[in-house]
LUMKOLPA-542781 format. One record per residue (C-alpha): residue number from 0; residue in three letters; y, z, x. Coordinates in steps of 0.25 Angstrom, whole numbers, plus 2048, in hexadecimal, padded with zeros to 3 digits. Each point is the difference from the previous one (the first is absolute). Layout:
> NUM:ALA:Y:Z:X
...
END
This chain:
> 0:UNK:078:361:DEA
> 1:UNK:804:7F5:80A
> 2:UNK:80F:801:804
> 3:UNK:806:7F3:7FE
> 4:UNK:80A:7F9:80A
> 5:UNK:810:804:7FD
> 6:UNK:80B:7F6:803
> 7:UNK:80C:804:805
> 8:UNK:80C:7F8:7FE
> 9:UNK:80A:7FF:80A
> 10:UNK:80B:7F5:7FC
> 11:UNK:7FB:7F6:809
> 12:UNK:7FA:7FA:7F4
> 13:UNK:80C:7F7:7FF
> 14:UNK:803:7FD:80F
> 15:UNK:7FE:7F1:800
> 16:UNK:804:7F8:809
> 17:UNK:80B:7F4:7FF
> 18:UNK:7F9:7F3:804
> 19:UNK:80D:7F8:7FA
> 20:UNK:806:801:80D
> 21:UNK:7F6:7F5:804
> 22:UNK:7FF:7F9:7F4
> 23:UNK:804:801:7F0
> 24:UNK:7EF:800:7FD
> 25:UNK:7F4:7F8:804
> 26:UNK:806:7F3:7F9
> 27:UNK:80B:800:805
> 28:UNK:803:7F3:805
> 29:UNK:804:803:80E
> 30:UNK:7F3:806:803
> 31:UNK:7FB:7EF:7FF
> 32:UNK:80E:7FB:805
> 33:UNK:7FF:809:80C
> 34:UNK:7F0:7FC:805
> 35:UNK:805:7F0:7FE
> 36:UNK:80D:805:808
> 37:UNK:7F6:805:80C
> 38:UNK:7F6:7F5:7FD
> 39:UNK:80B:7F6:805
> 40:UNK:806:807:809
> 41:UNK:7F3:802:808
> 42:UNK:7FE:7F0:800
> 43:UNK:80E:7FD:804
> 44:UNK:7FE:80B:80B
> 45:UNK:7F3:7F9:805
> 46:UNK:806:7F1:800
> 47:UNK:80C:807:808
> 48:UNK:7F9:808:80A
> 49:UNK:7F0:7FC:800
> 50:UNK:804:7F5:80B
> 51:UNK:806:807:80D
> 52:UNK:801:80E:7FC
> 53:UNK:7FE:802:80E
> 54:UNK:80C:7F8:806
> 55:UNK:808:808:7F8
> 56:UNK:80C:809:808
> 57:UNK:802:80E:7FD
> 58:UNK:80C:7FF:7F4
> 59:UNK:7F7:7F5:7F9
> 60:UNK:7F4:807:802
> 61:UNK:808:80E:7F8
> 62:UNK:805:7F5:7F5
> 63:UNK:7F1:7FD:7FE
> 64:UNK:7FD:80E:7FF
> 65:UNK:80C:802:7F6
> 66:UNK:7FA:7F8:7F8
> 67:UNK:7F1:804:7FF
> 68:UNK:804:80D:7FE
> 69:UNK:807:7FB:7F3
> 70:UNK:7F3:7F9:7FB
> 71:UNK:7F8:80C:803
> 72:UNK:80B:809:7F9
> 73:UNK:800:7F6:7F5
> 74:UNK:7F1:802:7FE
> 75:UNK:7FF:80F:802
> 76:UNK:80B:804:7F5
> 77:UNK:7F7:7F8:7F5
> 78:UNK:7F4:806:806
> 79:UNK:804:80D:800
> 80:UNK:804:800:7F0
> 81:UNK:7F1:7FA:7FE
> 82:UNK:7FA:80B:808
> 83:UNK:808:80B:7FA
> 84:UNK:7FE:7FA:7F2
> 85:UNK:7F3:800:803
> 86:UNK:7FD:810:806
> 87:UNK:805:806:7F2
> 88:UNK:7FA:7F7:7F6
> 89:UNK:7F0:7FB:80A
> 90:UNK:7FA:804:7F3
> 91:UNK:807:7F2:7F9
> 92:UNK:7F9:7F4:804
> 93:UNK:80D:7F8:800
> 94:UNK:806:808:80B
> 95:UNK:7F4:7FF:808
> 96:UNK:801:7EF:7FE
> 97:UNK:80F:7FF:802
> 98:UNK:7FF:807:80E
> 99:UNK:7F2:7F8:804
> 100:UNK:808:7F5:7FB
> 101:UNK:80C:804:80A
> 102:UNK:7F8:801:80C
> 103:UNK:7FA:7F4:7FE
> 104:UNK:80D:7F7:7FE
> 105:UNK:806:80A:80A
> 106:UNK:7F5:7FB:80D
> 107:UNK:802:7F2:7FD
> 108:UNK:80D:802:804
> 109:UNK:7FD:80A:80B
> 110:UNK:7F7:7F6:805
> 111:UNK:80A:7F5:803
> 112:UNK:807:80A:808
> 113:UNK:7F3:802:80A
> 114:UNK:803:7F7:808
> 115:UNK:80E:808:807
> 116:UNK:7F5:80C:804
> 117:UNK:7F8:7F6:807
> 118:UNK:80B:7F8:805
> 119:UNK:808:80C:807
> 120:UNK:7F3:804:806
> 121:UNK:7FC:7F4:806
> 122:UNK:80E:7FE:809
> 123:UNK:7FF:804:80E
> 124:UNK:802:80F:805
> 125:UNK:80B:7FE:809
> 126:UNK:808:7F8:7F5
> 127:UNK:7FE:808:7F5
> 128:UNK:804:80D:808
> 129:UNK:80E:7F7:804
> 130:UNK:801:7FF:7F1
> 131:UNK:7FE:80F:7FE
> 132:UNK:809:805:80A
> 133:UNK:80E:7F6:7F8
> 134:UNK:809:80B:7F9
> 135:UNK:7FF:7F3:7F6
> 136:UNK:7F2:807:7FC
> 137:UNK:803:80E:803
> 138:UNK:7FD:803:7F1
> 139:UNK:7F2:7F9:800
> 140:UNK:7FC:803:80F
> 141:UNK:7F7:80C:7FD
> 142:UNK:7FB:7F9:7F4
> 143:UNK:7FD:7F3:806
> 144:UNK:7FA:807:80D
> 145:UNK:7F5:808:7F7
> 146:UNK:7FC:7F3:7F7
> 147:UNK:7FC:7FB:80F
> 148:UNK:7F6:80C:801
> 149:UNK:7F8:7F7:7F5
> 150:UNK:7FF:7F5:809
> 151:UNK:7F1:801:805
> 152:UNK:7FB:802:7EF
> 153:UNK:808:7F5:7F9
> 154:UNK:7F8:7F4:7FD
> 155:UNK:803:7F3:7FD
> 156:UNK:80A:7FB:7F6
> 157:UNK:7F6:7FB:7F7
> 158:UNK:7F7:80C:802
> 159:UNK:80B:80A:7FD
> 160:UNK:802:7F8:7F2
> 161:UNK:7F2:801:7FD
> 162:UNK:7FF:80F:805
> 163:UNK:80C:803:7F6
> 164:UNK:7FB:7FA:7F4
> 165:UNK:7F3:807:800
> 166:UNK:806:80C:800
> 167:UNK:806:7FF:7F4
> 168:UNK:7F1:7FD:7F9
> 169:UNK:7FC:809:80A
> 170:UNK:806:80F:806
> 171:UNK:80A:800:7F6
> 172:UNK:7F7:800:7F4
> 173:UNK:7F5:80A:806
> 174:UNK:80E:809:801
> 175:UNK:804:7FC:7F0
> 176:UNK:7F3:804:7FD
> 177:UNK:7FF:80D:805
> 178:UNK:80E:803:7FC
> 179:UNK:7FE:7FD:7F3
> 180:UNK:7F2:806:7FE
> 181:UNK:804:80C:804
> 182:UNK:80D:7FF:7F8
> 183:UNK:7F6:7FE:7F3
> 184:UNK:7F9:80C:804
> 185:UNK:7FF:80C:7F5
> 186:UNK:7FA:80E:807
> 187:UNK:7FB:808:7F4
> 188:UNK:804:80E:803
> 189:UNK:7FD:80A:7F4
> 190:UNK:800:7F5:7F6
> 191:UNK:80C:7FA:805
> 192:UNK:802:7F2:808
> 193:UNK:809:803:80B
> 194:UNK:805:7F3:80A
> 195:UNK:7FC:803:80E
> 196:UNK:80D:806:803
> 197:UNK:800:80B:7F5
> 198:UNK:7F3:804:806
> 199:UNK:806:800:80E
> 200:UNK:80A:808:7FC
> 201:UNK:7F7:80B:7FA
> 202:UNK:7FB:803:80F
> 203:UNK:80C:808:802
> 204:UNK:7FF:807:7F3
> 205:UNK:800:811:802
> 206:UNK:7F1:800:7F7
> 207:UNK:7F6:800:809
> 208:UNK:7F6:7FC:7F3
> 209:UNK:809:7F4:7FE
> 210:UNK:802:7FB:80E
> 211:UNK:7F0:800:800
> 212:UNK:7FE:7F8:7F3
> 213:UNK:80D:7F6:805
> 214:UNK:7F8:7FE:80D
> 215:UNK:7F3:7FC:7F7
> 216:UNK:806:7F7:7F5
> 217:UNK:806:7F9:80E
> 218:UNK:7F3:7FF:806
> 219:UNK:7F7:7FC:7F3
> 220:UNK:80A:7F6:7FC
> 221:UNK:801:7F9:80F
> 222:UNK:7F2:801:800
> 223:UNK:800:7F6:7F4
> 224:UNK:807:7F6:805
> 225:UNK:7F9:802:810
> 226:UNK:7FA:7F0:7FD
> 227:UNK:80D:7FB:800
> 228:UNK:806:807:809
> 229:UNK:7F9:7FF:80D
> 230:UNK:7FE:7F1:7FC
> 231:UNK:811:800:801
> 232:UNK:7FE:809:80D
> 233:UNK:7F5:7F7:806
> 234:UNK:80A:7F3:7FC
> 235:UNK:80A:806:807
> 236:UNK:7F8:803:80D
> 237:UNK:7FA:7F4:800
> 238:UNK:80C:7F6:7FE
> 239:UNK:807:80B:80C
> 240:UNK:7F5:7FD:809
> 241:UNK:801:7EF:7FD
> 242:UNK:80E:802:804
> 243:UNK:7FF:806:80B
> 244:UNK:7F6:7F9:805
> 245:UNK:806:7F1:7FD
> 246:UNK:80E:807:807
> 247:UNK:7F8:805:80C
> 248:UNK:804:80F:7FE
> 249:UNK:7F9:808:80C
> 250:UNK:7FC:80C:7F4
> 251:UNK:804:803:7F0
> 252:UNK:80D:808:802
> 253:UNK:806:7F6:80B
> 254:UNK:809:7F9:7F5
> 255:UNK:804:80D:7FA
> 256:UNK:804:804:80E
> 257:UNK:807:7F4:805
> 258:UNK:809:800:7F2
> 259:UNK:803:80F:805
> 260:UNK:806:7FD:80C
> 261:UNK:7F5:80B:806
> 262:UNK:7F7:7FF:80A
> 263:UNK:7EF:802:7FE
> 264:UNK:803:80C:80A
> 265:UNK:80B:808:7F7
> 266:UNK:7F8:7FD:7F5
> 267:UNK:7F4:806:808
> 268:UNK:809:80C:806
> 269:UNK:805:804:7F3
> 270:UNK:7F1:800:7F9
> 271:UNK:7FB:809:80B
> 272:UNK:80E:808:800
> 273:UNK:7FB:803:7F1
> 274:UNK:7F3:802:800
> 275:UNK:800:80A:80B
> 276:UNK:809:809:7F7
> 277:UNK:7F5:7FE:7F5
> 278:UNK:7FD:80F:801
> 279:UNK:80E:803:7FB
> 280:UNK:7FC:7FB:7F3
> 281:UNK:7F3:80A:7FE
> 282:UNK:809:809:805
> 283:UNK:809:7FF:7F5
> 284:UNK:7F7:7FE:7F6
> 285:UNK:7F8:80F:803
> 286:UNK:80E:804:7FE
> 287:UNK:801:7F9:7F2
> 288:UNK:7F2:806:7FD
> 289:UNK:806:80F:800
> 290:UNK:80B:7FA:7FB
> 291:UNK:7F9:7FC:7F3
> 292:UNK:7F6:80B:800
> 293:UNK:7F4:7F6:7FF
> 294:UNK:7F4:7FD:809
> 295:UNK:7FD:7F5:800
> 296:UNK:80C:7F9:803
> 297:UNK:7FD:7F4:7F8
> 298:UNK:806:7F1:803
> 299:UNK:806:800:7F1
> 300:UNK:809:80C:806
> 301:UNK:805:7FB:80C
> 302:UNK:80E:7FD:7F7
> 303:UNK:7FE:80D:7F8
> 304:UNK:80F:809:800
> 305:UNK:7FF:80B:806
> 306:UNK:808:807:7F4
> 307:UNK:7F9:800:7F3
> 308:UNK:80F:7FE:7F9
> 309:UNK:800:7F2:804
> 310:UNK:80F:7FA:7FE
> 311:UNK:803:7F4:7F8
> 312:UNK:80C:7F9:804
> 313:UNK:807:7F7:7F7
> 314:UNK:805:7F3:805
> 315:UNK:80F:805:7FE
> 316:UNK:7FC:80B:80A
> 317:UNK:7F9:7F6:808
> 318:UNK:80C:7F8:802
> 319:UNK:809:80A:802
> 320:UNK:7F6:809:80B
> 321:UNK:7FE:7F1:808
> 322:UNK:80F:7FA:7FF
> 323:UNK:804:80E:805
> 324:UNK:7F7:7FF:80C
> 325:UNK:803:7F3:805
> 326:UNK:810:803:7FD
> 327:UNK:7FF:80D:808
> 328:UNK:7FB:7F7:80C
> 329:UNK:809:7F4:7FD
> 330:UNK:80A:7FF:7F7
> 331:UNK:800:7EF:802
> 332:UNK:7F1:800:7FD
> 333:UNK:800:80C:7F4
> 334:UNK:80B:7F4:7F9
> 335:UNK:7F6:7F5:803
> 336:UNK:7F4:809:7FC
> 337:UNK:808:803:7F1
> 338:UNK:802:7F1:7FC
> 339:UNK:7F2:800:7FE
> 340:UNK:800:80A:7F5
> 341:UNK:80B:7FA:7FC
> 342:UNK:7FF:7F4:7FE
> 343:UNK:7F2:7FE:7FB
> 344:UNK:7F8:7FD:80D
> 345:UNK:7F4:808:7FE
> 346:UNK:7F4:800:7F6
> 347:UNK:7FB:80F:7FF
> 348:UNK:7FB:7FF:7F2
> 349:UNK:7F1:801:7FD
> 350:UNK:7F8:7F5:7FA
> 351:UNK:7F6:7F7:7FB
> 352:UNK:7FF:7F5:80A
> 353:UNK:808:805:809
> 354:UNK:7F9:800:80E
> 355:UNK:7FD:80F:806
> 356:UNK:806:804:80D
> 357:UNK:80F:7FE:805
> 358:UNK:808:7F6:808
> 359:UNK:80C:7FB:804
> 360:UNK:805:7F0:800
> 361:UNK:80A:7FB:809
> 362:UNK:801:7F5:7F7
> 363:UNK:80C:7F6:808
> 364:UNK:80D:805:807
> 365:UNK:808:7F8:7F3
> 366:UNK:7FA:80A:7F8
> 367:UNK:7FC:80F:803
> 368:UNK:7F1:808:802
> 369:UNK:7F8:803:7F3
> 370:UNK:7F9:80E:801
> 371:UNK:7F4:803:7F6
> 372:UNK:7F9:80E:7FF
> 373:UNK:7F7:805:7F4
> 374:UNK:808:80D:7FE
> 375:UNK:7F8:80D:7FA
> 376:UNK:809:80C:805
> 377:UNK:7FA:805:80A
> 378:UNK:804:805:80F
> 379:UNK:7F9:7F5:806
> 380:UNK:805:7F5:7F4
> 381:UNK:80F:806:805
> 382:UNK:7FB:7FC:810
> 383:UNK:7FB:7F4:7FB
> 384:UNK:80F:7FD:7F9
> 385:UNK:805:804:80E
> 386:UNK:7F7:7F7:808
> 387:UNK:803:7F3:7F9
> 388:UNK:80E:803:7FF
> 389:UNK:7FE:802:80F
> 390:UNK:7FB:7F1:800
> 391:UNK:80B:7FB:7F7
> 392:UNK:80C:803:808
> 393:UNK:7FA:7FC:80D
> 394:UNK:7FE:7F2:7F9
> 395:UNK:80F:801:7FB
> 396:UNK:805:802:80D
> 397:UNK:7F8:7F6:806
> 398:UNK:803:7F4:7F7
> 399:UNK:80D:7FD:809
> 400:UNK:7F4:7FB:809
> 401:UNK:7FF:7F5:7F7
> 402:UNK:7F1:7FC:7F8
> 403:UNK:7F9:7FC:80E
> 404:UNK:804:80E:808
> 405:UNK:802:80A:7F7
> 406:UNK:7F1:802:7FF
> 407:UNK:7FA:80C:808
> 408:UNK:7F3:800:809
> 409:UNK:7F7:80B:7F9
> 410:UNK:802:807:80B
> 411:UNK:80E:804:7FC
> 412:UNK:7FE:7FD:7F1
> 413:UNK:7FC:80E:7FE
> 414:UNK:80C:807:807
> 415:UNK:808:802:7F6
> 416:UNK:7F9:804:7F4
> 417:UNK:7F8:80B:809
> 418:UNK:80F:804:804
> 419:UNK:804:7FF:7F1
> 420:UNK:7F5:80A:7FE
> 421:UNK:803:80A:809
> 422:UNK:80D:802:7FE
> 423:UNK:7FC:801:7F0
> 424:UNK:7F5:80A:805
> 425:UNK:80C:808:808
> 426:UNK:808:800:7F3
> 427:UNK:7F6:807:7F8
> 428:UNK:7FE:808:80A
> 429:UNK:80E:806:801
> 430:UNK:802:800:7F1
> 431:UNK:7F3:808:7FD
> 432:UNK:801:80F:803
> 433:UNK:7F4:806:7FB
> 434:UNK:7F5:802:80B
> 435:UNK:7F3:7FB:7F9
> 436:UNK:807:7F3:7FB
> 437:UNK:806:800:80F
> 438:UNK:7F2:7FF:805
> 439:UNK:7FB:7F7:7F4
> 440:UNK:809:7F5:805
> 441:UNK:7FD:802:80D
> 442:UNK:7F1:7FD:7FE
> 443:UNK:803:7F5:7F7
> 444:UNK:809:7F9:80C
> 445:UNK:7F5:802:80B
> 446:UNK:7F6:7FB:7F6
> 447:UNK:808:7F4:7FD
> 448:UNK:802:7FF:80F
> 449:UNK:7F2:802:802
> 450:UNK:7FD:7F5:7F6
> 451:UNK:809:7F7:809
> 452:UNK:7FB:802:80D
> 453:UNK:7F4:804:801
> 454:UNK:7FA:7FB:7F2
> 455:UNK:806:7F2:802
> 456:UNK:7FB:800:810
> 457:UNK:7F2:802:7F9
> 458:UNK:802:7F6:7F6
> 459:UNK:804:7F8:80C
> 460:UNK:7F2:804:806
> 461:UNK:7FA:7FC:7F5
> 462:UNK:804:7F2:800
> 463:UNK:7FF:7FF:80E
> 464:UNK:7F0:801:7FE
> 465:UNK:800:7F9:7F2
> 466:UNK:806:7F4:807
> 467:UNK:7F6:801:80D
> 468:UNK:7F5:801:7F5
> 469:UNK:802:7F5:7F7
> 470:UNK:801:7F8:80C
> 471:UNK:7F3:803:808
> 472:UNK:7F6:805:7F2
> 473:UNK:805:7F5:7F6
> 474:UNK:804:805:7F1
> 475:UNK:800:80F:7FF
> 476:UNK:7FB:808:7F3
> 477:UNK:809:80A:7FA
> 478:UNK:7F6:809:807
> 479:UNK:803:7FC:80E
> 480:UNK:80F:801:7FE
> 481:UNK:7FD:80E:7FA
> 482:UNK:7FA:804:80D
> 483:UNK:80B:7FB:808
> 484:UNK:809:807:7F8
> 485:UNK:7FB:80D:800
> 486:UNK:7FD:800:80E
> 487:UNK:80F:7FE:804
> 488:UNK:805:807:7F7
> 489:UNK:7F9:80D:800
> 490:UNK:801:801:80F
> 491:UNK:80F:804:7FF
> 492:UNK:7FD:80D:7F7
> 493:UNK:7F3:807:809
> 494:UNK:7FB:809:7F5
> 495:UNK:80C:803:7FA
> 496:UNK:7FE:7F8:7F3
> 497:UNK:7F5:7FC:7F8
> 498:UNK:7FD:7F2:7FA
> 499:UNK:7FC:7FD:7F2
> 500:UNK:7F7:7F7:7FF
> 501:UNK:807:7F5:7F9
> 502:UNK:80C:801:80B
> 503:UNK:7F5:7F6:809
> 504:UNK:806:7F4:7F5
> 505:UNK:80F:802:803
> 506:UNK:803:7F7:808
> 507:UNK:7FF:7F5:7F7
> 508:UNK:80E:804:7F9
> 509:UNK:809:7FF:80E
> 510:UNK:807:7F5:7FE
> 511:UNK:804:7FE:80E
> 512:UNK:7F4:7FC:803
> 513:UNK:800:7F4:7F7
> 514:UNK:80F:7FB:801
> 515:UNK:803:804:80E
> 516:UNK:7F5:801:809
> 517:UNK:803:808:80E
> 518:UNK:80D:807:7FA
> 519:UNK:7FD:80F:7FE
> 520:UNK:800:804:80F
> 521:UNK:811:7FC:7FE
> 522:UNK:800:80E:7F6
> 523:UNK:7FC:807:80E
> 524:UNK:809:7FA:808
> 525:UNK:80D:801:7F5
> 526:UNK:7FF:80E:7FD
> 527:UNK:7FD:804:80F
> 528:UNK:80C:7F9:805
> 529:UNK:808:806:7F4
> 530:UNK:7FB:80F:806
> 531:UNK:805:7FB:80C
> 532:UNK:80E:7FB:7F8
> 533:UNK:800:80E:7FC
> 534:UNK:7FF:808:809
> 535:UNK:80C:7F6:807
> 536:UNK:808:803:7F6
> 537:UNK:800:80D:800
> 538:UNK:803:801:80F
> 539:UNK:80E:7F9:7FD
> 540:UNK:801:7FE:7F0
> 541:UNK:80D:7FA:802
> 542:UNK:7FC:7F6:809
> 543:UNK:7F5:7FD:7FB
> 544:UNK:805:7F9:7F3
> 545:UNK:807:7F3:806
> 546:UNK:7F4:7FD:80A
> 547:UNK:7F7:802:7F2
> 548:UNK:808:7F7:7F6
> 549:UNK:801:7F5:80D
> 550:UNK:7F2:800:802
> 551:UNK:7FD:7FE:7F0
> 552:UNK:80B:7F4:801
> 553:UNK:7FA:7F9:809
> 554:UNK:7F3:7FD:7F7
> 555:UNK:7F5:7F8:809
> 556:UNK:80B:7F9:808
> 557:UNK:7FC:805:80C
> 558:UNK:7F3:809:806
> 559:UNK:7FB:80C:7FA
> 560:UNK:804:805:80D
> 561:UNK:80E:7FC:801
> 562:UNK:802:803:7F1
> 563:UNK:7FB:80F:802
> 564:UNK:808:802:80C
> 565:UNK:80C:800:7F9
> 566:UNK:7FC:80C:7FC
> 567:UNK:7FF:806:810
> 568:UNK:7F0:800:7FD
> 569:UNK:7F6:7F8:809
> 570:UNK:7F4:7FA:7FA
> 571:UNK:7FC:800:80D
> 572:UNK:7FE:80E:804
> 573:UNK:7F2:803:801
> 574:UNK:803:80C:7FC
> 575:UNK:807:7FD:7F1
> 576:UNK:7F3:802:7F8
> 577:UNK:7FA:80C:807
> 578:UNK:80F:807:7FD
> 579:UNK:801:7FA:7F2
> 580:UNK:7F2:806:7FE
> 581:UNK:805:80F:805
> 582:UNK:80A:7FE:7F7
> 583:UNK:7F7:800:7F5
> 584:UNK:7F8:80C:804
> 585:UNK:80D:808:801
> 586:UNK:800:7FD:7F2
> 587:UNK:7F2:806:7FD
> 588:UNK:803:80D:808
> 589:UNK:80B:800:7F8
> 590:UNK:7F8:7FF:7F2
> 591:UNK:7F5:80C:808
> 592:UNK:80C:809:801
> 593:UNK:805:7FE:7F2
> 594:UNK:7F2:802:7FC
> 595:UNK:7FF:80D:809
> 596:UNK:7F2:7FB:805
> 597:UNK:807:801:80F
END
C-alpha cells in the first residue's frame, strides 16, 4: 500500500498580508491618479531641469533631487501593490495584465527621467566633485558620486528610451513567463498534485522513502516543462550578454558588481576564500552519513533531521520563538519586528497562485516593508520567518533615508536577515534541553549555513560558466546546462554525496538566475560578514547593539564599507572570510562532539 502525503496545519493558513495600506484594491482610483500624478510630474521635471542641469549650484541641484525622488516614490508604491498583487494570485491572468500593464505605463514615465542620469554624468569632474563636497548635498553626495561610477555604460538619451522600452517586451516577460510556469506547475507525488513549494518542503521530511519519491516528482515534473524553461534561461542570457555588450561591460557580472559597491577582486577573494574550505562541506556530510545511518548519503538527504521526531512548529510558536530573539538582542528592533505580526505585514498562508519561495519588500518609506513566506512548520520555515523578518526591520529603519537611499547594495542586503537567523538559531538553542534535539538543530543550522555559503558560491560558479558559455557556444541545450551544473556543484561535496539522476535538471527552477542575474555570490558575502557580526558581538554584546542598529539606519547611503564599520568591522581585512569561515567549522566540531564521533 502507497503511503499518501499528510498535511499538517499550522495556523499560517490565515496569515495574509494587509495591501490596503497601499491601496483600498486594484481599482481603486488612486492607483490611476497616482501614475497620471507621476506622469506629469516627470514632464514638468524635464521642462525644468532638461536645459542646464549642469549650471545648477549645490542647493538647487538637492531641490531637483527632492523632487525626483518623489516621482520615483510615486511610481514605486503603485508598483509595488501590482507586484504583490500579482506574486499570490500569477495563476489569474488579470493580475499578470495589470502588473505588465504597470510597467509599461511605469517606463514611459521613467523614460522622461533619463536624461538627469545622463546629464550629471556628462558635467566635468572637478565640478561635479565641488557640487559633492556642499553640505547643501550632503544627503545625496554618496548617492550622487556612485550614479557617476555608470558613466562609461550609459548611452545616449534616445538609446536609453529605446533600451527601456524593450525590456518591457523583452526581459521582463522571459522573467513573467518562468514565474508563472512554474507557479502553474502540479508535481504528482503519490496521487496527489503538489505546488513546487509543497514538494520542497518534503526534502526535509524525517522519511527517508518520502524525501526520495519528493525529490522524483520534482525532477519528473521540471523535466516536463525543460523546453520552456532553458528557452527562458537562454533569453535571459542572451538579452544579459546584448546588454552588456551595447553598455561596454568588461565581463557578465561587472554591473552586478558595480551596483554592489565591490570590487572584481573581493568578489574573487571571497569565491577563493570559499571554495578552499570546500572540504568542510564533505566533511560534514560523512558526519551526517553516520548520523542517518545510510550509505549512500543521497543528495535528496542533504536536509534530512537528524531526529527521526521532527518538530512542527506552529506559526503562534513561530512568532513568539523569532520576536523573542530579536527582543532579547534589542528591544527597539523586537518592537519593530512585532508590528509586523501585528498589523498584517506578512503573507504565510499556503496557496494556489501564490508564488514559492520568500521575500521581503521595502515597499516606500511612506508606507512600511511587506514580508511573504510560504509557512509549512518546520525549523527551517521558522528560520525563514526569522530571516525576512531580519529584512523587514532593516527596511523599516532605513526608510528615514528616504526612497532614493534607503536601498541597500546586495552586499549589505543580506546582513540582517542572516543575523535575524542566528540569533533565532541561538534561541532554540538555549530553550531546547534535550541532547539529540540539541544536535538536530545544530545540523539544521550548519546545513542552512552551508546552503548559504557554500551552495550559493556554487550556484554562483554555475552562472559564472553558464554566462561565459552562452556567450562563446551560441544557445545551449538543457543538456549543456545540466553538465555545467553538476560539474560545479558536485565539486563542493568530494564523495560525500550521491546524485540522483534527475538532480542534473535542477537548475531550471533557481529563480535567481532568471530575475537576477549575478546576485547569489551576495548570500556568501551576507552570512559571512554576519559570522563576523557575531562573533563581534559576543566580544562586547553591550556595545555592539548601538553600532548594529546605526549601521542598519543608514540603508545604502553611504559604502558598504563605511556602513559596516559602524559595527567596529572592516570589510577591508583580508582576513574577515578566512575567520568567518573558522567560525563555521567551530560549529562543525561542535556537531562531531555532540555526535561523539570525535
Amino acid at each position: 500500500m502507497v503511503k499518501a502525503v499528510q498535511s499538517t496545519t499550522t495556523g499560517a493558513e490565515s496569515i495574509h498580508w494587509r495591501l490596503q495600506d497601499l491601496y483600498a484594491g486594484s481599482d481603486d482610483p488612486r492607483l490611476e491618479a497616482d501614475m497620471l500624478w507621476a506622469s506629469s510630474a516627470a514632464e514638468d521635471f524635464a521642462r525644468q531641469y532638461r536645459p542646464g542641469l549642469g549650471d545648477l549650484d549645490a542647493a538647487a541641484l538637492a531641490t531637483a533631487m527632492q523632487s525626483l525622488e518623489a516621482i520615483r516614490q510615486r511610481l514605486g508604491r503603485v508598483g509595488t501593490f501590482r507586484y504583490l498583487s500579482y506574486v499570490t494570485h500569477a495563476d489569474q491572468p488579470a493580475y499578470g495584465a495589470a502588473l505588465q500593464a504597470y510597467e509599461e505605463a511605469a517606463t514611459q514615465v521613467s523614460n522622461q527621467l533619463i536624461f538627469f542620469d545622463i546629464a550629471w554624468n556628462a558635467v566635468d569632474e572637478n565640478r561635479a566633485e565641488q557640487l559633492l563636497q556642499d553640505p547643501a548635498l550632503a544627503h545625496w553626495a554618496h548617492l550622487l558620486r556612485n550614479w557617476r561610477q555608470y558613466r562609461s555604460h550609459l548611452r545616449s538619451e534616445s538609446e536609453e528610451q529605446i533600451l527601456s522600452e524593450k525590456r518591457v517586451t523583452g526581459r521582463a516577460l522571459w522573467e513573467r513567463l518562468f514565474d508563472e510556469t512554474l507557479t502553474e506547475m502540479r508535481f504528482n507525488l503519490r496521487g496527489k498534485a503538489m505546488t513546487e513549494q509543497e514538494v520542497l518542503t518534503l526534502l526535509s521530511n524525517p522519511d527517508r522513502t518520502l524525501r526520495h519519491d519528493a525529490a522524483e516528482s520534482l525532477s519528473t515534473g521540471l523535466e516536463s516543462r525543460l523546453h520552456t524553461l532553458t528557452t527562458c534561461f537562454n533569453a535571459i542570457l542572451a538579452d544579459k550578454a546584448l546588454d552588456d555588450r551595447l553598455r561596454s561591460y568588461p565581463h557578465w557580472l561587472s554591473e552586478r558588481n558595480l551596483s554592489n559597491e565591490i570590487s572584481d577582486s573581493m568578489v574573487e577573494a571571497l569565491e577563493a576564500a570559499v571554495v578552499s574550505r570546500y572540504a568542510l562541506v564533505a566533511r560534514y556530510y560523512r558526519l551526517k552519513a553516520k548520523l542517518l545511518r545510510v550509505a549512500p548519503l543521497m543528495d535528496y538527504d542533504r536536509y534530512a533531521p537528524i531526529s527521526s521526531a521532527a518538530r512542527c512548529y506552529d506559526w503562534a510558536e513561530c512568532q513568539r520563538i523569532v520576536l523573542a530573539a530579536v527582543h532579547d538582542f534589542s528591544p527597539e528592533l523586537g518592537a519593530i519586528g512585532q508590528r509586523f505580526f501585528d498589523e498584517h505585514w506578512i503573507d504565510a498562508a499556503l496557496a494556489p497562485g501564490k508564488r514559492g519561495g520568500a521575500f521581503a519588500h521595502p515597499v516606500t518609506p511612506d508606507v512600511h516593508p511587506y514580508l511573504m513566506v510560504n509557512y509549512t512548520g518546520t525549523v527551517r520555515d521558522v528560520m525563514t520567518v526569522a530571516h525576512e523578518l531580519g529584512h523587514g526591520i532593516h527596511q523599516y529603519l532605513a526608510r528615514e533615508q528616504g526612497y532614493l537611499n534607503a536601498d541597500t547594495p546586495l552586499t549589505t542586503a543580506e546582513t540582517a536577515s542572516v543575523f535575524g537567523e542566528m540569533l533565532t538559531f541561538e534561541r532554540l538553542m538555549r530553550e531546547e534541553q534535550d541532547p539529540q534535539q540539541r544536535l538536530t538543530l545544530l545540523c539544521g543550522k550548519i546545513e542552512d549555513t552551508f546552503a548559504t555559503v557554500f551552495r550559493q558560491m556554487a550556484m554562483h560558479r554555475f552562472e559564472v560558466v553558464m554566462h561565459n558559455a552562452r556567450r562563446s557556444e551560441g544557445e545551449l541545450s538543457k543538456e549543456r546546462l545540466a553538465e555545467l551544473w553538476m560539474q560545479t556543484q558536485t565539486e563542493q561535496f568530494a564523495d560525500s554525496i550521491q546524485f540522483s539522476p534527475g538532480y542534473r535538471w535542477w537548475w531550471s527552477y533557481i529563480p535567481h538566475f532568471i530575475g537576477s542575474p549575478g546576485y547569489v555570490y551576495a548570500y556568501a558575502f551576507g552570512e559571512l560578514l554576519t559570522l563576523a557580526l557575531i562573533q563581534r558581538y559576543r566580544e562586547n554584546p553591550q556595545g555592539f547593539v548601538p553600532g548594529y542598529v546605526a549601521m542598519l539606519k543608514l540603508g545604502g547611503s553611504k559604502t558598504p564599507a563605511e556602513v559596516v564599520a559602524e559595527t567596529g568591522v572592516n570589510l577591508e581585512d583580508p582576513d574577515l572570510w578566512s575567520k568567518a569561515l573558522d567560525y563555521l567549522a567551530s560549529m562543525v566540531d561542535e556537531a562531531e562532539s555532540l555526535a561523539g564521533v570525535r
